[in-house]
DOKOL-26008 format. One line per field, with one value per residue: residue number from 1; residue in three letters; chain; x negated, y, z of N, C-alpha, C, CB in turn. Coordinates in steps of 0.2 Angstrom, whole numbers, m for minus. Glycine has a CB too. Layout:
<numis>
i = (NUM	...)
aa = (ALA	...)
ch = (A	...)
n.px = (X	...)
n.py = (Y	...)
n.pz = (Z	...)
ca.px = (X	...)
ca.py = (Y	...)
ca.pz = (Z	...)
c.px = (X	...)
c.py = (Y	...)
c.pz = (Z	...)
cb.px = (X	...)
cb.py = (Y	...)
cb.pz = (Z	...)
</numis>
This chain:
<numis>
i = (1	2	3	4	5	6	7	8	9	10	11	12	13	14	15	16	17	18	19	20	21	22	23	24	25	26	27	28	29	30	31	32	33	34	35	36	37	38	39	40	41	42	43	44	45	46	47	48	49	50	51	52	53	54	55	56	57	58	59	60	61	62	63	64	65	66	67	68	69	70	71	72	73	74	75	76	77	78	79	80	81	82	83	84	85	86	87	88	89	90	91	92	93	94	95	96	97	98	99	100	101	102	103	104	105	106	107	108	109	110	111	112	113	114	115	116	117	118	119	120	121	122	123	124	125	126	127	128	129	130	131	132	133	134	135	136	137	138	139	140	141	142	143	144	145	146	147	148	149	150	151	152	153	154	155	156	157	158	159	160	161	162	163	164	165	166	167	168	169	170	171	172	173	174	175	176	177	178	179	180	181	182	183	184	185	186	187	188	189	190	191	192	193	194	195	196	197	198	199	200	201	202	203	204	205	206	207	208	209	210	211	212	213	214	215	216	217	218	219	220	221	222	223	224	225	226	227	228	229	230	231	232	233	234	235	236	237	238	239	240	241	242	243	244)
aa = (UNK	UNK	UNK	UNK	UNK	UNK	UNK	UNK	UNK	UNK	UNK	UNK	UNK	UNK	UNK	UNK	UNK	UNK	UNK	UNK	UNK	UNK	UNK	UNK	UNK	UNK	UNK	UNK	UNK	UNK	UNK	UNK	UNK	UNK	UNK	UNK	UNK	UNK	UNK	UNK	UNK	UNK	UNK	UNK	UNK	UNK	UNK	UNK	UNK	UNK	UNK	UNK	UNK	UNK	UNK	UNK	UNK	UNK	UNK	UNK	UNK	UNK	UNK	UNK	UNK	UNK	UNK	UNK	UNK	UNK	UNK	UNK	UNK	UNK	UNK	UNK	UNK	UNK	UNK	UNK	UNK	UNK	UNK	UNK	UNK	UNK	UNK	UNK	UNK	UNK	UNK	UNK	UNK	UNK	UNK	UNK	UNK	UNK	UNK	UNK	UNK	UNK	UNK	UNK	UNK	UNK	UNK	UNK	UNK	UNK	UNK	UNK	UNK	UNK	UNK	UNK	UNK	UNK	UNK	UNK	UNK	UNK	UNK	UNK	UNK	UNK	UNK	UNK	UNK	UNK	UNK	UNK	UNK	UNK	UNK	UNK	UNK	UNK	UNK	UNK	UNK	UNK	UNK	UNK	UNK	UNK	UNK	UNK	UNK	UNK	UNK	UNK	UNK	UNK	UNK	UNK	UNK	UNK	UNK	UNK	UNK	UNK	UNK	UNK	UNK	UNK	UNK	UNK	UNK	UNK	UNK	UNK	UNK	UNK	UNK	UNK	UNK	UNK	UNK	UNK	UNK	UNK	UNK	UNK	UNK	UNK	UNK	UNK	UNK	UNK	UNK	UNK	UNK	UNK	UNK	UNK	UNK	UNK	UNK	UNK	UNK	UNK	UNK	UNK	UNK	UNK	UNK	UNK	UNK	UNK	UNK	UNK	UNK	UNK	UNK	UNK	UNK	UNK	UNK	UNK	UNK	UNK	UNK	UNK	UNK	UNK	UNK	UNK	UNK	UNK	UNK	UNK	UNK	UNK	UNK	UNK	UNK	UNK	UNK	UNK	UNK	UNK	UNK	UNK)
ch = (A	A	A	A	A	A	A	A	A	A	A	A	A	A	A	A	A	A	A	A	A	A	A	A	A	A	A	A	A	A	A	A	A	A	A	A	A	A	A	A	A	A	A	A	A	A	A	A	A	A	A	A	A	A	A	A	A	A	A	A	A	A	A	A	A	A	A	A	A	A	A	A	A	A	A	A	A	A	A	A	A	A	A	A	A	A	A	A	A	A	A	A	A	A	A	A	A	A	A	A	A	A	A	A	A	A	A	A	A	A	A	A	A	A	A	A	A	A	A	A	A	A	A	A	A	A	A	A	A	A	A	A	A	A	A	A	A	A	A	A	A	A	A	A	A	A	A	A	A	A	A	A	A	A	A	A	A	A	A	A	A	A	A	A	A	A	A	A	A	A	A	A	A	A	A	A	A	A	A	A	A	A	A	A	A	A	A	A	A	A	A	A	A	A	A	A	A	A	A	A	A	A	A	A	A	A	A	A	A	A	A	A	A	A	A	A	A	A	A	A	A	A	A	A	A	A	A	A	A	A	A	A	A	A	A	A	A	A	A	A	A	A	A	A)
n.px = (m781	m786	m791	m777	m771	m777	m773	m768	m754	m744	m729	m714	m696	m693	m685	m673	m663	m671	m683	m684	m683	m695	m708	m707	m709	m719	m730	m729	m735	m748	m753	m756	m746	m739	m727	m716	m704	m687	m681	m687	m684	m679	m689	m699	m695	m695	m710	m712	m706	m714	m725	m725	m724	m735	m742	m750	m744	m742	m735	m728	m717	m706	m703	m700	m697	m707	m720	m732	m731	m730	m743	m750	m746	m751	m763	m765	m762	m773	m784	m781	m781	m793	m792	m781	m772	m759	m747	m728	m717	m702	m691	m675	m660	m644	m630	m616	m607	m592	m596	m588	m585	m595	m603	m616	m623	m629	m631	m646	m651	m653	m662	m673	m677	m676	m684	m695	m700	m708	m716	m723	m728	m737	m744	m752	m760	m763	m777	m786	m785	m792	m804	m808	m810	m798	m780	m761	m747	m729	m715	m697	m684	m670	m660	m647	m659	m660	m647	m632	m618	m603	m601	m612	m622	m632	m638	m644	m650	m662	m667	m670	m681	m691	m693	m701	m712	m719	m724	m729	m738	m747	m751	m759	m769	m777	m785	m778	m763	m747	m730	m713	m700	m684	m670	m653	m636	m638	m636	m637	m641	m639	m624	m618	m621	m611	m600	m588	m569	m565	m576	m582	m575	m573	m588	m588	m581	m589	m601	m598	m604	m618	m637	m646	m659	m668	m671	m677	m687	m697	m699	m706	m716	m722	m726	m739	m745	m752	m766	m780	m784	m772	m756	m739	m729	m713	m700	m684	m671	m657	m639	m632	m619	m616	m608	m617)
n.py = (m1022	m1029	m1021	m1020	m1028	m1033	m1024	m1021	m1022	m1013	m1016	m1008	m1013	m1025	m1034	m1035	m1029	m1015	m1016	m1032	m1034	m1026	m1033	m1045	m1041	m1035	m1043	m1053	m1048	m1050	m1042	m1042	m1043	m1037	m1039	m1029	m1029	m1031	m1041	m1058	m1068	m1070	m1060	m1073	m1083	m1073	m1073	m1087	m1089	m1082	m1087	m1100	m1098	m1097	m1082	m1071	m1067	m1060	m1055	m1047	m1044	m1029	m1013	m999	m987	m987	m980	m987	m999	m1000	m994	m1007	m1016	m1010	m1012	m1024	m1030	m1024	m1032	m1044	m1046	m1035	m1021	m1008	m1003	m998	m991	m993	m984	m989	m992	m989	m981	m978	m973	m965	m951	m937	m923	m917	m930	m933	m943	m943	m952	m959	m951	m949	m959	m960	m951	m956	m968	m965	m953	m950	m964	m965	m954	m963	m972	m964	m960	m971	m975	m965	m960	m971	m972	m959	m964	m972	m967	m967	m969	m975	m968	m973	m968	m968	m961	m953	m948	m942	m934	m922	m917	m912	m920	m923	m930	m932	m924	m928	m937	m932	m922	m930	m937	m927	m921	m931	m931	m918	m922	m930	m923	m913	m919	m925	m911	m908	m918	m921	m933	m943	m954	m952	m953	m952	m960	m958	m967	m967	m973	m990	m1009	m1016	m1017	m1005	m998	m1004	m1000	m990	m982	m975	m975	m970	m964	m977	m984	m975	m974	m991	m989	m981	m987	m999	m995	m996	m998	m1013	m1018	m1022	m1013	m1003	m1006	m1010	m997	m991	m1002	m998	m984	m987	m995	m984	m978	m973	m959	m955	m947	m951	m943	m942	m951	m952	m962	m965	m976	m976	m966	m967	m957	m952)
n.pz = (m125	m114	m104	m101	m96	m83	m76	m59	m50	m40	m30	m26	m19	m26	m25	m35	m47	m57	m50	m51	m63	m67	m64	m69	m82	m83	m77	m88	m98	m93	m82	m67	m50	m35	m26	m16	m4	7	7	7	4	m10	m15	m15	m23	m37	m37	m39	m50	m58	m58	m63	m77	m80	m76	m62	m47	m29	m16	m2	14	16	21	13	22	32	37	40	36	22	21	23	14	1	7	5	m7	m12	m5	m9	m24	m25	m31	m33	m45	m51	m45	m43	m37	m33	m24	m19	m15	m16	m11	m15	m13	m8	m3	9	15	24	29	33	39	31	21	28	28	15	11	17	11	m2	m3	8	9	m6	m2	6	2	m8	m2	5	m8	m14	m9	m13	m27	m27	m23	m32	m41	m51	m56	m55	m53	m53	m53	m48	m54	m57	m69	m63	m55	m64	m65	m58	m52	m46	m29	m32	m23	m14	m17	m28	m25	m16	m27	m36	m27	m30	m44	m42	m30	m41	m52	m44	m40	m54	m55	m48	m47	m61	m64	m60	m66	m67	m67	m72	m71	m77	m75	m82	m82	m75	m76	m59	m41	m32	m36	m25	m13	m11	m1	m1	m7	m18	m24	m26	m36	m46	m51	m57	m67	m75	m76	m86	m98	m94	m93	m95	m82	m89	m98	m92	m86	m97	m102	m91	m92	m103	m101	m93	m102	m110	m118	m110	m106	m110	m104	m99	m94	m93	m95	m99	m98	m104	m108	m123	m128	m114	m99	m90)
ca.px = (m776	m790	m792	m770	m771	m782	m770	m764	m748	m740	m720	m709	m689	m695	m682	m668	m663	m674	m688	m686	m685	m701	m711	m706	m710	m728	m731	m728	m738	m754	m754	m755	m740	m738	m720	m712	m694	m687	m678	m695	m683	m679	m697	m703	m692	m700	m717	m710	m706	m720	m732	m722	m724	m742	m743	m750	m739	m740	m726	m725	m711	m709	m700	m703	m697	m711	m728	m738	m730	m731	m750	m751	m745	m756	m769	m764	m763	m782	m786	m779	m785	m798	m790	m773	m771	m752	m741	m722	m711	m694	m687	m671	m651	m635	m623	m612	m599	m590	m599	m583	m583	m598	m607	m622	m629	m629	m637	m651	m656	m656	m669	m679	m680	m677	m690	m701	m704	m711	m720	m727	m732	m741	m751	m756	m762	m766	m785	m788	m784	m796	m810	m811	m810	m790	m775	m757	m741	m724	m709	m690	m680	m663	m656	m647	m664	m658	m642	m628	m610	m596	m602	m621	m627	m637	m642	m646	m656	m666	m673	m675	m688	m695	m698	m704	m717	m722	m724	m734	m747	m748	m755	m765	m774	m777	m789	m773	m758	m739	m727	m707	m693	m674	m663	m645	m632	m640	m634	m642	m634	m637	m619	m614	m621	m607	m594	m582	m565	m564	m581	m584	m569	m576	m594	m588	m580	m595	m604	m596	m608	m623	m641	m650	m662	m675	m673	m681	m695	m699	m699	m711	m722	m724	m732	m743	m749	m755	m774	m780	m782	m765	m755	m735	m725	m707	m695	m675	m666	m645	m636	m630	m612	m613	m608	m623)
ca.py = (m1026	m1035	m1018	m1019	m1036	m1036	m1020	m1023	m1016	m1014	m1013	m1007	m1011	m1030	m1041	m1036	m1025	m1013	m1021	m1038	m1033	m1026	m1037	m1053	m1040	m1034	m1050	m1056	m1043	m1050	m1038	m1046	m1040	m1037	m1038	m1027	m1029	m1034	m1049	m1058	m1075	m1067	m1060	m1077	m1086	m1070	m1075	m1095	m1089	m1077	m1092	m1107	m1093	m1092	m1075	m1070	m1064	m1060	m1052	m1048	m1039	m1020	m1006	m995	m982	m988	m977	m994	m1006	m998	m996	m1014	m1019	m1007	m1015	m1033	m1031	m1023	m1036	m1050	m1043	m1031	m1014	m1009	m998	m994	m991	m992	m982	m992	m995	m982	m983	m973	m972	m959	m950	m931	m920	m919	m937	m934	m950	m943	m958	m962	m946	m949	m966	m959	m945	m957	m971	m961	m947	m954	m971	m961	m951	m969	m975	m960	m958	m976	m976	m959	m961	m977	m968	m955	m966	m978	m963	m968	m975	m972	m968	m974	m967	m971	m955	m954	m944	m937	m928	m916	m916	m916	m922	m922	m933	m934	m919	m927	m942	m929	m919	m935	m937	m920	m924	m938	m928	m913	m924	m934	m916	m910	m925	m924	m905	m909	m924	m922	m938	m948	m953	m950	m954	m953	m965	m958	m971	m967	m981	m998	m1013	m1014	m1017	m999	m994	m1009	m996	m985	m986	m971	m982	m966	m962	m984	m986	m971	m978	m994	m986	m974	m993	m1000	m994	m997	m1002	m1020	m1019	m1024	m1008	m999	m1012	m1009	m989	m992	m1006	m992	m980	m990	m999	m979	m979	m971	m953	m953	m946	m950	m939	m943	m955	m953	m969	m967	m980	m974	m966	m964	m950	m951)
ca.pz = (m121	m110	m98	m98	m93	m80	m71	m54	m51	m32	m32	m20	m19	m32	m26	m39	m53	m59	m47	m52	m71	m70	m61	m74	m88	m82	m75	m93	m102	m91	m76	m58	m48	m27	m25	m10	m2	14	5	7	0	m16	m17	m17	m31	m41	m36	m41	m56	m62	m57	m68	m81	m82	m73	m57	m42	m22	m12	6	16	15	23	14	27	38	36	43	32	16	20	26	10	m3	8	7	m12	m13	m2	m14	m31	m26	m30	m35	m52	m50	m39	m45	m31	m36	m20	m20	m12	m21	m7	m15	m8	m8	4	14	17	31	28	36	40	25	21	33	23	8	14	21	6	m8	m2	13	5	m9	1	11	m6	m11	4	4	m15	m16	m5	m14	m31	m29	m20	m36	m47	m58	m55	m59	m49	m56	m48	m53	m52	m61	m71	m57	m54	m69	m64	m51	m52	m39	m26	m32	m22	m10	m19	m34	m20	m16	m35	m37	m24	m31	m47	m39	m28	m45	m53	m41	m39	m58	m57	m41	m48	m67	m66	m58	m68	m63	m71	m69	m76	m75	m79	m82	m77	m75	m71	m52	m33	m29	m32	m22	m6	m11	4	m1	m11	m25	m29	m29	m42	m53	m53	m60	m72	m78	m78	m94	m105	m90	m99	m91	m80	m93	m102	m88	m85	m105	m103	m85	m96	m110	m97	m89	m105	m113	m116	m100	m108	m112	m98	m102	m87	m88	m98	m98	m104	m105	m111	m128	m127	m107	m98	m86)
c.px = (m780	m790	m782	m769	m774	m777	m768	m761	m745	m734	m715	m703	m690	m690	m675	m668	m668	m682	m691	m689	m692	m706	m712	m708	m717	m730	m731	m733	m746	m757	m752	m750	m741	m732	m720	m705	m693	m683	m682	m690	m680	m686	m701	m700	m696	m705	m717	m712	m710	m725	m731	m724	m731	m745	m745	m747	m742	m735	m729	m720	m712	m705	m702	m702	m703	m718	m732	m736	m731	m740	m753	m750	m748	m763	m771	m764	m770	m786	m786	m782	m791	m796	m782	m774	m764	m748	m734	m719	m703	m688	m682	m664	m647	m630	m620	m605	m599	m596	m594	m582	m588	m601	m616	m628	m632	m635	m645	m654	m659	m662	m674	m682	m682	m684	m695	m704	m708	m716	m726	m733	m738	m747	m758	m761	m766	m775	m790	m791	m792	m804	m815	m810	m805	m786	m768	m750	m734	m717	m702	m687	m674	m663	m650	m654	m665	m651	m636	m620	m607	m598	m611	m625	m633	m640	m647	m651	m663	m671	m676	m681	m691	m697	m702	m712	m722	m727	m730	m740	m750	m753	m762	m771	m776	m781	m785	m767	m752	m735	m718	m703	m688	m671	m657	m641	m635	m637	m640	m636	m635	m629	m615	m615	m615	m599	m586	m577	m566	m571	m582	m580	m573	m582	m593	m586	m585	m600	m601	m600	m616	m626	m644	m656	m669	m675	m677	m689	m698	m700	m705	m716	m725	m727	m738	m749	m751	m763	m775	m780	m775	m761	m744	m731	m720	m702	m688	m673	m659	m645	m632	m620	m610	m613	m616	m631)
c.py = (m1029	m1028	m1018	m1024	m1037	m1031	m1024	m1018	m1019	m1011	m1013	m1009	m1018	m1035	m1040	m1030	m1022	m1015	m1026	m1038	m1032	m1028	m1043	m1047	m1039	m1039	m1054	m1054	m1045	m1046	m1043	m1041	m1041	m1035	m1037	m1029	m1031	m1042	m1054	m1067	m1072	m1064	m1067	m1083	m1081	m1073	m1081	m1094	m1086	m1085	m1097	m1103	m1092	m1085	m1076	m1066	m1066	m1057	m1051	m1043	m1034	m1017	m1003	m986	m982	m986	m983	m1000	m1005	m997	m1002	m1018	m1015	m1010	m1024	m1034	m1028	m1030	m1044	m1051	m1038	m1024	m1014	m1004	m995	m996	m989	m990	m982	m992	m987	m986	m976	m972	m966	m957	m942	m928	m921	m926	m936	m938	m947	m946	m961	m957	m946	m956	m966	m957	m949	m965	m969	m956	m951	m959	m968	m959	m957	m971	m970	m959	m964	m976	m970	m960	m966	m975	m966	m960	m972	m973	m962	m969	m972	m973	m966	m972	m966	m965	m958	m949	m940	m933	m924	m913	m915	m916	m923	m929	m935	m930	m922	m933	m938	m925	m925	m935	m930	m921	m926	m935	m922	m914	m928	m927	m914	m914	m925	m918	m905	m912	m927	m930	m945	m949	m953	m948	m953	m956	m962	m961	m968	m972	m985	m1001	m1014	m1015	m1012	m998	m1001	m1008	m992	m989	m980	m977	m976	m967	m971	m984	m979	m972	m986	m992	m984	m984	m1000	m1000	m996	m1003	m1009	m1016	m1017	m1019	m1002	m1002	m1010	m1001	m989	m996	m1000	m986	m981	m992	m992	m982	m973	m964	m949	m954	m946	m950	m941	m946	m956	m956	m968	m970	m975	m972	m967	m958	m950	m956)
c.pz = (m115	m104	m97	m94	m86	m74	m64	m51	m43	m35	m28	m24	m27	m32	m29	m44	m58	m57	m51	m58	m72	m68	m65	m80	m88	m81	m83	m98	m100	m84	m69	m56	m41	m27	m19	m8	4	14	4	4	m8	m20	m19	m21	m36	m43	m41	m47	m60	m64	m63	m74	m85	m78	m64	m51	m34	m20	m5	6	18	16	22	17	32	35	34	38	24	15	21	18	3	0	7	m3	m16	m11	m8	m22	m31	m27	m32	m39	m55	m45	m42	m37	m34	m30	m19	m17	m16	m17	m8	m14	m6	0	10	18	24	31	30	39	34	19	21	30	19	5	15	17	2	m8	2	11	m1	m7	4	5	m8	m7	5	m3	m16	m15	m10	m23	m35	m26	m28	m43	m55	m54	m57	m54	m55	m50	m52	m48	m53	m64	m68	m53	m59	m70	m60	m54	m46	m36	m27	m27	m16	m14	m25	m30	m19	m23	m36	m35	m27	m39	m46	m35	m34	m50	m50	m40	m47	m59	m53	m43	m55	m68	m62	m62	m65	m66	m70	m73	m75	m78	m79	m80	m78	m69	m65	m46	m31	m28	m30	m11	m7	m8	4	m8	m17	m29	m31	m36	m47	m56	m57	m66	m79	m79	m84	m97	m99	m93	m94	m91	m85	m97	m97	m88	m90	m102	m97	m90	m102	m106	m98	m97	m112	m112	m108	m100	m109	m104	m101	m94	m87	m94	m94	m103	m102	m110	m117	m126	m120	m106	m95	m90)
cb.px = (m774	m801	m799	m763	m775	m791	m762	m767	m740	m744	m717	m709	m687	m703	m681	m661	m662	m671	m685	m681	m681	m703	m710	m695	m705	m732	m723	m721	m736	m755	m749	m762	m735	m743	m716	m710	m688	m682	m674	m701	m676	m675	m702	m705	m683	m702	m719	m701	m701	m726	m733	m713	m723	m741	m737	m754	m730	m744	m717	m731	m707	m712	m700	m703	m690	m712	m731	m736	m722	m727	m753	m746	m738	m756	m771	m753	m758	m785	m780	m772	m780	m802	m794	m766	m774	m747	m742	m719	m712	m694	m693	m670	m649	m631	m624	m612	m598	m581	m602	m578	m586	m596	m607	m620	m626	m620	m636	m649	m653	m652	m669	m677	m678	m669	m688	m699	m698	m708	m717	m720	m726	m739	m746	m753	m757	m763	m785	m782	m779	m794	m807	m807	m816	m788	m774	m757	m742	m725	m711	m686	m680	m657	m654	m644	m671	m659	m642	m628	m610	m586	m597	m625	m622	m636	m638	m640	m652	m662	m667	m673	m687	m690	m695	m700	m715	m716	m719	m732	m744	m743	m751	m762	m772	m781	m796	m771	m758	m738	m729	m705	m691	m669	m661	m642	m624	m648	m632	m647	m635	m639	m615	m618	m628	m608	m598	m583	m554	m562	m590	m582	m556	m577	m599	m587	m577	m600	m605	m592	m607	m620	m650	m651	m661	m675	m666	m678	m695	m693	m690	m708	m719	m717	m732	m739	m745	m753	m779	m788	m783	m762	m761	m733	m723	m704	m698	m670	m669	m638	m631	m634	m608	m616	m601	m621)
cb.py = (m1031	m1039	m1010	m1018	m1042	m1035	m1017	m1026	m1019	m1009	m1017	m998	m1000	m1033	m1045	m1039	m1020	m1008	m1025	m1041	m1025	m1022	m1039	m1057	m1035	m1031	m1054	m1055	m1035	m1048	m1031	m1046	m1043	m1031	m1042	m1021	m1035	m1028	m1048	m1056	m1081	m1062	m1057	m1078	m1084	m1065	m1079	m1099	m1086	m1069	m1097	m1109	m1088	m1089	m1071	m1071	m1067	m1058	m1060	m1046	m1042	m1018	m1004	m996	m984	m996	m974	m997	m1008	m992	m993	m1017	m1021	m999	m1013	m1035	m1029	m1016	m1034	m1051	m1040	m1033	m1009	m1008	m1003	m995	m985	m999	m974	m1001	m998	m979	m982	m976	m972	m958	m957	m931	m912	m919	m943	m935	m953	m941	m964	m962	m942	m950	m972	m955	m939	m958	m975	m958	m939	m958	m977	m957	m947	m976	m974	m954	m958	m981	m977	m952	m965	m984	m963	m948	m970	m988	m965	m975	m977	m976	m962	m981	m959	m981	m947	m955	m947	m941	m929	m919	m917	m910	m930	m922	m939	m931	m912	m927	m948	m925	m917	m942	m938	m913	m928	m946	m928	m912	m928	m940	m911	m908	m936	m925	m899	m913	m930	m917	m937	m946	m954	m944	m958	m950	m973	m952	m977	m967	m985	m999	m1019	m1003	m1021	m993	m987	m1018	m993	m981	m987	m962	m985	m956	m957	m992	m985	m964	m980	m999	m982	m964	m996	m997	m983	m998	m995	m1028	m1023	m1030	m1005	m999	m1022	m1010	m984	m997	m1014	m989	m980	m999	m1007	m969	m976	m974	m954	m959	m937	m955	m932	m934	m960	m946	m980	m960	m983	m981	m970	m967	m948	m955)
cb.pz = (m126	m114	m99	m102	m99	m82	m74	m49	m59	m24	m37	m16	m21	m30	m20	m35	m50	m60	m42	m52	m74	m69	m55	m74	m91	m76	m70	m94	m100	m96	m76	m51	m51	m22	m28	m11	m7	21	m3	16	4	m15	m11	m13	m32	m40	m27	m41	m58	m57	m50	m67	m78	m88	m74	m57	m45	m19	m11	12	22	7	28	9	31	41	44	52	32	15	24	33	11	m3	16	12	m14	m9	5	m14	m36	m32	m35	m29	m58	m55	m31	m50	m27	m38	m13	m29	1	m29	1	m20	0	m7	3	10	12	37	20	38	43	22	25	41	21	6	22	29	4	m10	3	19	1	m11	5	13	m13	m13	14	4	m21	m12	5	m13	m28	m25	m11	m37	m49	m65	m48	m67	m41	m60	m43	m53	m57	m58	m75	m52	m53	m76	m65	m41	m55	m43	m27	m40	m20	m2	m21	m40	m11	m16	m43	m33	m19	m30	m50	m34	m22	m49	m51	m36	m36	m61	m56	m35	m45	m70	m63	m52	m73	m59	m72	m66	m75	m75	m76	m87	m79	m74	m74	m52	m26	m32	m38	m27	m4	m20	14	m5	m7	m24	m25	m24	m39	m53	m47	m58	m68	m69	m71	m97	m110	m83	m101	m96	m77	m97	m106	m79	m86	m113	m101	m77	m100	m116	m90	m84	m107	m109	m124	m96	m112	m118	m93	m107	m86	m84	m99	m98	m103	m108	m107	m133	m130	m101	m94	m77)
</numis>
């Protein structure tokens, strides 16, 4: 427990949902925390709160679209604790909607948090990774990276990604771990990006049975906190009796 305690955890995408969740549950467990987001007043109530808590917490503001920022801020959390020993890549958007629809822009944001940000992440941690000889990359799929549904296909393309790249860093770097979470519905503001009127009214729907945050956080803390041998690849949590 004294070498889980001592983790430092970097966390993209920290100022709500599945973020938040996990930053107050590591944080709680003993792990320092570098909370990401561009919400940088919500990051720092977290912070508030970890500290009043007992726990230690930093934050800065994070794009994680931006190459430079996402290295600025793996460096800003080595910088503050000495190294960083996970990197959680949380930060995700769900703007769903028929291919027909065209939302192209919408497309283009997806590609470039849901994948790029990923990719920002890994590039920063990876070098650091390999130079202190561990570390552990946590990346939040979905369960749409096993699946596509009518209106998923590009967001279900995105994850694919994002398990594909976690996949592939796993085989690459046996002395690195990589991990992936797919939640099913959770409560979360993603699908509060979704600007078609059909696919919004079927996602609340399909969110009825949607799990709390804090069951992701738990499924991410039970990685992290394997002995160090132990390499756990890919956890899928559905809400019990949802479709997704």
């Amino acid at each position: 427990m004294a070498y889980i305690s001592q983790k430092i955890v970097a966390l993209t995408g920290a100022s709500s949902g599945i973020g938040e969740a996990t930053a107050r549950q590591l944080a709680a467990a003993g792990m320092k925390i570098v909370a990401g987001a561009r919400r940088t007043d919500r990051l720092q109530k977290l912070v508030e709160d970890i500290r009043a808590a007992g726990g230690e917490a930093e934050f800065q503001a994070l794009d994680v679209t931006r190459r430079e920022e996402v290295e600025a801020f793996i460096a800003f959390a080595e910088a503050r604790f000495g190294r960083v020993d996970v990197l959680v890549n949380n930060a995700g958007l769900m703007p769903l909607s028929p291919l027909a629809a065209l939302k192209t822009d919408e497309w283009d944001r997806m590609i470039d948090v849901n994948i790029r940000g990923v990719l920002n992440g890994v590039a920063a941690a990876l070098p650091r990774f390999l130079a202190q000889g561990g570390g552990h990359v946590v990346n939040i799929a979905s369960v749409g990276a096993h699946q596509v549904w009518p209106t998923t296909a590009v967001y279900s393309a995105t994850k694919y990604a994002v398990w594909a790249i976690t996949e592939g860093l796993r085989q690459e770097h046996p002395g690195i771990r990589a991990t992936i979470i797919s939640p099913g519905v959770v409560e979360s503001e993603l699908a509060d990006t979704i600007t078609d009127p059909t696919t919004a009214a079927a996602i609340q729907q399909a969110r009825v049975v949607a799990l709390k945050a804090d069951v992701i956080a738990r499924a991410i803390r039970y990685a992290i906190e394997q002995p160090a041998d132990v390499g756990v690849n890919e956890i899928i949590v559905r809400p019990m009796g949802g479709a997704f």
